[in-house]
C-alpha positions in Angstrom: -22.0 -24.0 -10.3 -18.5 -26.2 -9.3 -18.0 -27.5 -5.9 -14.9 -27.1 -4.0 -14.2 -29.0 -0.8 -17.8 -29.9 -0.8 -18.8 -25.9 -1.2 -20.9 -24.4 -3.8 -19.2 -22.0 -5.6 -20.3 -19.1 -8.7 -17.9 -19.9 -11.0 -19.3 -17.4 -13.8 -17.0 -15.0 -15.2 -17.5 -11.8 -12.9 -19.1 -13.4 -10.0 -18.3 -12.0 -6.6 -18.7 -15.1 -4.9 -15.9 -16.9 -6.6 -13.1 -18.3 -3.8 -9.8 -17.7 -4.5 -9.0 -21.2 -3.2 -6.1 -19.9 -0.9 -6.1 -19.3 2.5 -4.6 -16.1 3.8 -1.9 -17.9 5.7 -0.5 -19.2 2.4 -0.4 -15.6 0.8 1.7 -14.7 4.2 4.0 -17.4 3.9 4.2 -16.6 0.4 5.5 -13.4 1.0 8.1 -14.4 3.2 9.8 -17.0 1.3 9.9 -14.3 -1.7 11.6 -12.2 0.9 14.5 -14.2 1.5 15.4 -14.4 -2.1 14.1 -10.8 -2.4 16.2 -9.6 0.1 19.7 -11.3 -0.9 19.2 -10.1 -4.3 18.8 -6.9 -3.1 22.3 -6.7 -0.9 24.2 -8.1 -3.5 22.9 -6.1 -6.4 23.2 -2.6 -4.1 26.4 -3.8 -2.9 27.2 -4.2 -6.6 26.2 -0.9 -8.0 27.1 1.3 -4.9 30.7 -0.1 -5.3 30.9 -0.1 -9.0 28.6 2.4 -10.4 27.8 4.7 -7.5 31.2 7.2 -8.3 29.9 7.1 -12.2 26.6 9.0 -10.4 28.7 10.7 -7.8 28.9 9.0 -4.7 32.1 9.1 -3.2 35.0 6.2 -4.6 36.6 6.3 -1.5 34.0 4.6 0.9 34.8 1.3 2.5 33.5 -2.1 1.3 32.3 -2.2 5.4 30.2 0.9 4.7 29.0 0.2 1.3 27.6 -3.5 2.7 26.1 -1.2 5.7 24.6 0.8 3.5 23.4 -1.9 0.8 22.2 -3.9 4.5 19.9 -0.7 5.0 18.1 -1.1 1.8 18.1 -5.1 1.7 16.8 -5.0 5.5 13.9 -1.9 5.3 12.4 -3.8 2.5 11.9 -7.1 4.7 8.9 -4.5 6.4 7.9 -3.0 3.0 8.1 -5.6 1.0 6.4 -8.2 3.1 3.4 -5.4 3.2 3.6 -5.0 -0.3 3.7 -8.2 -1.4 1.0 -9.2 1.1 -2.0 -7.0 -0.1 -0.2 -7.5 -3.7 -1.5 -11.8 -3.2 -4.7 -10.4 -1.6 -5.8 -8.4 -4.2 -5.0 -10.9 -7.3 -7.0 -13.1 -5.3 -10.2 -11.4 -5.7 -9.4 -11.2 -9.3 -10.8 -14.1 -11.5 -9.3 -13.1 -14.5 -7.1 -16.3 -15.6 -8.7 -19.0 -12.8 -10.3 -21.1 -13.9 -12.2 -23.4 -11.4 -13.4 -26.9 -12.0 -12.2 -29.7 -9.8 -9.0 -27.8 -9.4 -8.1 -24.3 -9.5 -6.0 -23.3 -12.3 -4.2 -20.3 -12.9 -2.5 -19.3 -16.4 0.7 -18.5 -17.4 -0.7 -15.4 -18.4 -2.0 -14.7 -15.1 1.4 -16.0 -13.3 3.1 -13.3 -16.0 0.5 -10.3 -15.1 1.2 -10.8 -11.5 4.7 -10.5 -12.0 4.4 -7.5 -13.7 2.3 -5.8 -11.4 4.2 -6.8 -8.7 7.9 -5.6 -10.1 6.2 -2.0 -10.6 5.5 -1.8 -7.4 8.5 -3.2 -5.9 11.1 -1.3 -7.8 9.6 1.7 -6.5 9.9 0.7 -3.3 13.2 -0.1 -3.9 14.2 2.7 -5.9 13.0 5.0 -3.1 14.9 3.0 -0.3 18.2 3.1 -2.5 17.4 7.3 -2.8 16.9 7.0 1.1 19.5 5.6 2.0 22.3 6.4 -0.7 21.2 10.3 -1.2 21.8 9.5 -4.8 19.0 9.8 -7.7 21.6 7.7 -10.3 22.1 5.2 -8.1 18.9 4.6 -6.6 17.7 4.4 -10.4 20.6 2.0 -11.3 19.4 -0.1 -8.1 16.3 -0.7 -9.1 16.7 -0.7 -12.6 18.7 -3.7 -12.4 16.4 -5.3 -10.0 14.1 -5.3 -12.6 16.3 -7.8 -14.7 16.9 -10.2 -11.8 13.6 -10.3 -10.1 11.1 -11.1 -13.4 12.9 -14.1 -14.0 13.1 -14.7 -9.7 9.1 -13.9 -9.1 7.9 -15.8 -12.2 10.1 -18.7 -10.7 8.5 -18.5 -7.4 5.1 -18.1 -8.1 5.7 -21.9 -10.3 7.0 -23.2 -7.8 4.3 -21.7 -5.0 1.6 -23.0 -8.0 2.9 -26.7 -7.2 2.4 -26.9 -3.6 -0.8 -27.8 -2.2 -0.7 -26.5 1.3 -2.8 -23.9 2.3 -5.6 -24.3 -0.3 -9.3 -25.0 -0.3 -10.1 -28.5 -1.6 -7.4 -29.4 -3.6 -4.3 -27.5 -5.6 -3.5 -25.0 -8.1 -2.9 -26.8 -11.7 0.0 -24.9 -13.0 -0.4 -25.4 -17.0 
C-alpha cells in the first residue's frame, strides 16, 4: 500500500481503488487551455486549406477571404462545444487507467503514457474535425485535407501540452505529477 495526502491507497497493478491523483477541476481546466491553442490552429489551418486547396477538391475559387474566415470561424468555433466534451471524458477516462502511473510519493506518468494519450486523443479529434469541416464546407476532400493536416500540427501541440500540464502542481491530490 502507498499513502497519498495522508490516504491509503491500492497501488497494485489492476486495482480499482487506485486514485488518479487529479481532481476533476484540473481535467476541466485542462481541456480549456488545449482549446485555445486547439481552436487557433484550427482557423488558421481551415482558413489555409479552404483558400488554397478547397478549388483542387472543388469548392468554388471565387469565394471571398471574408467568407472563407466565416466559414473556417464555423469549424474553429463548434469545436470549442465538441471538443471541450471530448476532451473532457477523454482526461476522465485515462484517469481510471493505471497503465503507465506509477504511484509512490509522487505520481508519475510515462512518456509512453503521455504518447498513448495523444494518440487516442488525435483519433478522436480529427473525426470530430473532419466531420465539422464536411459540415460546414459540403466538401469530402476538404474536410479530409482539414483534418488530415491537423493531425501533423496537433501531435506535436497535445504532446507539448500534456508536459507542460505534467509540471504544474495545482489541482492534484498530495503532491505533483513527476514528468520523466
Amino acid at each position: 500500500m502507498t499513502y497519498i495526502a495522508g490516504k491509503q491507497v491500492d497501488d497494485r497493478p489492476g486495482s480499482a481503488k487506485r486514485t488518479s491523483g487529479e481532481k476533476p477541476w484540473r481535467s476541466f481546466a485542462k481541456a480549456i487551455t488545449w482549446r485555445v491553442v486547439g481552436t487557433l490552429d484550427t482557423f488558421f489551418l481551415s482558413f489555409v486549406i479552404i483558400k488554397y486547396l478547397g478549388p483542387v477538391f472543388g469548392l468554388v475559387e471565387e469565394t471571398s477571404d471574408l467568407d472563407i474566415a466565416t466559414t473556417a470561424s464555423l469549424i474553429a468555433f463548434t469545436e470549442i462545444i465538441t471538443k471541450i466534451l471530448i476532451y473532457t471524458g477523454h482526461e476522465r477516462l485515462w484517469n481510471r487507467i493505471s497503465w503507465g502511473v506509477v504511484q509512490r510519493r509522487v505520481r508519475h506518468e510515462s512518456r509512453a503514457r503521455s504518447a498513448a494519450k495523444m494518440s487516442t486523443w488525435r483519433v478522436l479529434a480529427s473525426l470530430d474535425t473532419m466531420l465539422l469541416a464536411l459540415i460546414f464546407t459540403g466538401n469530402l476532400g476538404t474536410a479530409i485535407s482539414i483534418g488530415g493536416f491537423e493531425v501533423i500540427t496537433r501531435l506535436v501541440l497535445y504532446f507539448l501540452h500534456g508536459r507542460v500540464w505534467c509540471s504544474i502542481k495545482v489541482g492534484l491530490d498530495g503532491g505533483y505529477v513527476d514528468c520523466t
